[in-house]
C-alpha positions as CSV (number, residue, x, y, z in Angstrom):
1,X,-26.4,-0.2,-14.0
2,X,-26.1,0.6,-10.4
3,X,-23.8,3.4,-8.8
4,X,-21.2,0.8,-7.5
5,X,-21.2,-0.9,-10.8
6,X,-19.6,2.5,-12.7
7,X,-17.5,3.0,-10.0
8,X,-13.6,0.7,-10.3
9,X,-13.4,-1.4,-7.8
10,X,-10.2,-2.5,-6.1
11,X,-9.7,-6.0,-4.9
12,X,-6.7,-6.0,-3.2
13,X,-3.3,-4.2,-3.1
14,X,0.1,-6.1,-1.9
15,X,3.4,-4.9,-1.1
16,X,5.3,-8.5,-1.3
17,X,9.3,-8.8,-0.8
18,X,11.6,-9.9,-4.2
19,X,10.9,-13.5,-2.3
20,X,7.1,-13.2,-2.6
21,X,6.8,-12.6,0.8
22,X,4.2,-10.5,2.6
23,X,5.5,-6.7,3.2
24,X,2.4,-4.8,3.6
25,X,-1.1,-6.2,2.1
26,X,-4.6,-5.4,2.1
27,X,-7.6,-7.5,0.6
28,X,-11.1,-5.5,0.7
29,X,-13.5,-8.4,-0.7
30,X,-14.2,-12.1,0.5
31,X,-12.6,-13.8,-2.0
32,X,-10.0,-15.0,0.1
33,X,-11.7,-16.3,2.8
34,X,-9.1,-17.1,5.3
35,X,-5.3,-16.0,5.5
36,X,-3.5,-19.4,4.0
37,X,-5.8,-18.7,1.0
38,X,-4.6,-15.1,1.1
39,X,-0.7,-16.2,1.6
40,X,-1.4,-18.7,-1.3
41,X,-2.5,-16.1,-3.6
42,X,0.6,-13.9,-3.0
43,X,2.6,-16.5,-3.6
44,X,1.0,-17.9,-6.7
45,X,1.3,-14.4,-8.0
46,X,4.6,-13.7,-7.0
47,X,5.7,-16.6,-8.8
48,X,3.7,-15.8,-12.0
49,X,5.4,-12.6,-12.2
50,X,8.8,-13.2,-10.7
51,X,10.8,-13.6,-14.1
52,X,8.7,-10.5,-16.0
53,X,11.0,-7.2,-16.3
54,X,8.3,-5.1,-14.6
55,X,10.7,-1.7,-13.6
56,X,10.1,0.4,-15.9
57,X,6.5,0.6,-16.4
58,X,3.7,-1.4,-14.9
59,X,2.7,-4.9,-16.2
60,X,-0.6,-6.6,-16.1
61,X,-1.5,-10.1,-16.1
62,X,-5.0,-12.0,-16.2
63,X,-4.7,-14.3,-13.0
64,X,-7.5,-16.5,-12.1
65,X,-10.2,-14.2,-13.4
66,X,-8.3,-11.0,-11.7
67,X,-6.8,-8.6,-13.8
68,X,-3.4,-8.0,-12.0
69,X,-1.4,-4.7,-12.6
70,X,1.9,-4.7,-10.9
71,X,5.3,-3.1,-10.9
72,X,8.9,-3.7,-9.1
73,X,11.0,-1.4,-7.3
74,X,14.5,-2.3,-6.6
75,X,13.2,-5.2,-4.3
76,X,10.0,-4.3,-3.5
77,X,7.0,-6.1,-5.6
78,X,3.3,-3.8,-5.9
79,X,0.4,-5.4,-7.1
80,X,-3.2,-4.0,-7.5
81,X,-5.9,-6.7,-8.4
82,X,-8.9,-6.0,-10.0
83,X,-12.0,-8.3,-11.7
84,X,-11.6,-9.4,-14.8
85,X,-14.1,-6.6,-16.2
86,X,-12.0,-4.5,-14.4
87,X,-10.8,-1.4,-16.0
88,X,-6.8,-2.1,-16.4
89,X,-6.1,2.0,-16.7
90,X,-8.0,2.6,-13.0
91,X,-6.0,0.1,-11.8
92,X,-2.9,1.4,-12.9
93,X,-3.0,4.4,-11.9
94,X,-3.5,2.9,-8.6
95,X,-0.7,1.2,-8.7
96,X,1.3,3.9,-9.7
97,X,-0.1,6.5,-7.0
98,X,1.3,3.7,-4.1
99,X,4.6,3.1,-5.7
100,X,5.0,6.7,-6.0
101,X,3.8,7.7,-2.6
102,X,5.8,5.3,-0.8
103,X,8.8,5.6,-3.3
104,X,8.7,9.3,-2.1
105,X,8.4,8.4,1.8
106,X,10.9,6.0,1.4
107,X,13.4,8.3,0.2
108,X,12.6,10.6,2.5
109,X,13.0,8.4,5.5
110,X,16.8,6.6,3.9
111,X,16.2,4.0,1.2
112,X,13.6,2.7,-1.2
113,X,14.2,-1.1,-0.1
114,X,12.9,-4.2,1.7
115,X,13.9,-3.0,5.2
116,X,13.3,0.2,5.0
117,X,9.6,-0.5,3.9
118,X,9.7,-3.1,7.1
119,X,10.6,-0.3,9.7
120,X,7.7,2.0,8.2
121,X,5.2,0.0,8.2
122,X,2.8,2.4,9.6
123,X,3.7,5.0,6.9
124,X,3.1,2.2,3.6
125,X,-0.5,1.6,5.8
126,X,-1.8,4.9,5.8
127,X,-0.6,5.2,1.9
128,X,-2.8,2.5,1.5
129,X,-5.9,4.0,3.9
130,X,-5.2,7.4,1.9
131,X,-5.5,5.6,-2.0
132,X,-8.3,3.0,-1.1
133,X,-11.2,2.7,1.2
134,X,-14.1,-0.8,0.8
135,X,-12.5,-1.3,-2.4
136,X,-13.2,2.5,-4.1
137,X,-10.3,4.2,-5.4
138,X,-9.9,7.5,-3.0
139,X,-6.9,9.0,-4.6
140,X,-4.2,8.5,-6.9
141,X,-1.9,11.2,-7.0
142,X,1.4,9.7,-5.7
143,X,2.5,13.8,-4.4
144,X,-0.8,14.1,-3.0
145,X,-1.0,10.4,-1.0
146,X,2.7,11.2,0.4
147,X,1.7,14.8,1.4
148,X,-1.3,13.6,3.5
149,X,0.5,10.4,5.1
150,X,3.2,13.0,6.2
151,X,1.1,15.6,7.3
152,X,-0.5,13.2,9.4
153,X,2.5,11.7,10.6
154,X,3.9,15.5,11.9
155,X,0.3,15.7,13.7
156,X,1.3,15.9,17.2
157,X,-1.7,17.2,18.5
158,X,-3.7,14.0,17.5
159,X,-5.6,12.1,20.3
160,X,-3.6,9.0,20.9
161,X,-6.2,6.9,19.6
162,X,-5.6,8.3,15.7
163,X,-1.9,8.0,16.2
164,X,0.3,5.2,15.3
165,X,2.4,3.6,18.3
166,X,5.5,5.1,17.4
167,X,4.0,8.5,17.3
168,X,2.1,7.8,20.6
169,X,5.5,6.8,22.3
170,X,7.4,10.2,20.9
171,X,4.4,12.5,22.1
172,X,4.8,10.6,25.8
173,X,8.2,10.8,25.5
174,X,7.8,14.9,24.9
175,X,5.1,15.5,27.9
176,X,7.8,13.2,29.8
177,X,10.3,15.6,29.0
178,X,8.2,19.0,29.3
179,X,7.3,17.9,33.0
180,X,10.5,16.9,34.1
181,X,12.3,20.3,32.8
182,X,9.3,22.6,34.6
């Protein structure tokens, strides 16, 4: 057994709408090729899981040859997809380290809901780049995942390349500021 092999591997991880819509999503294999096969996945999946009770405590599903773990908050949908060899537990705890990071972000930033995870966008993305990277499971640890994304986010003295655009514009909007008061 190779290296990779032991390791879980993660497939993809959506952030879809109550609707089924695309929120926030990230696929880190091939195996949907182009972006209407992508769309047609979410909503395949949306609408396998749409009338499951899923609040409480993560669900999974077997969906074509994917083992899907997944989880709603108030009208935001997660979903984590896996192979079908794929260890369910790694998976979960996936899951459950992006819907508490961004559950925790959320909060911080007004409400845990559909426009609220619209306006931070950048914030659910860097969750995302802090819990998986290729496919391999970086971290999991919801506190942990929030405490990096924000630390980030109060990084000022990042080169504008590593910031996001909102960032960039407040930092410009500061040295704008700094030079007109001296």
């Amino acid at each position: 057994m190779a290296p990779r092999d032991a390791c879980p591997m993660v497939k993809n991880v959506l952030l879809l709408d109550s609707e089924g819509r695309r929120v926030a999503v990230k696929y880190y294999t091939d195996e949907w090729p182009t972006n209407s096969a992508k769309l047609a996945f979410e909503r395949s999946i949306s609408s396998k899981t749409q009338k499951t009770n899923a609040r409480t405590e993560a669900e999974v599903v077997l969906f074509d040859d994917n083992v899907v773990v997944y989880k709603f908050i108030q009208d935001l949908h997660f979903f984590v997809t896996g192979g079908d060899c794929e260890n369910e537990l790694a998976l979960a705890t996936v899951l459950q380290g992006f819907s508490d990071a961004v559950t925790l972000l959320l909060r911080l930033l007004g409400n845990v809901d559909h426009r609220e995870a619209l306006e931070n966008l950048d914030t659910i993305f860097l969750c995302l780049d802090e819990i998986v990277d290729a496919g391999m499971i970086l971290e999991t640890d919801g506190n942990m995942i929030a405490g990096n994304v924000a630390t980030h986010n109060l990084d000022d003295g990042a080169p504008l390349s590593e910031q996001t655009i909102s960032q960039a514009l407040a930092t410009a909007r500061e040295h704008l500021t700094r030079s007109l008061l001296r």
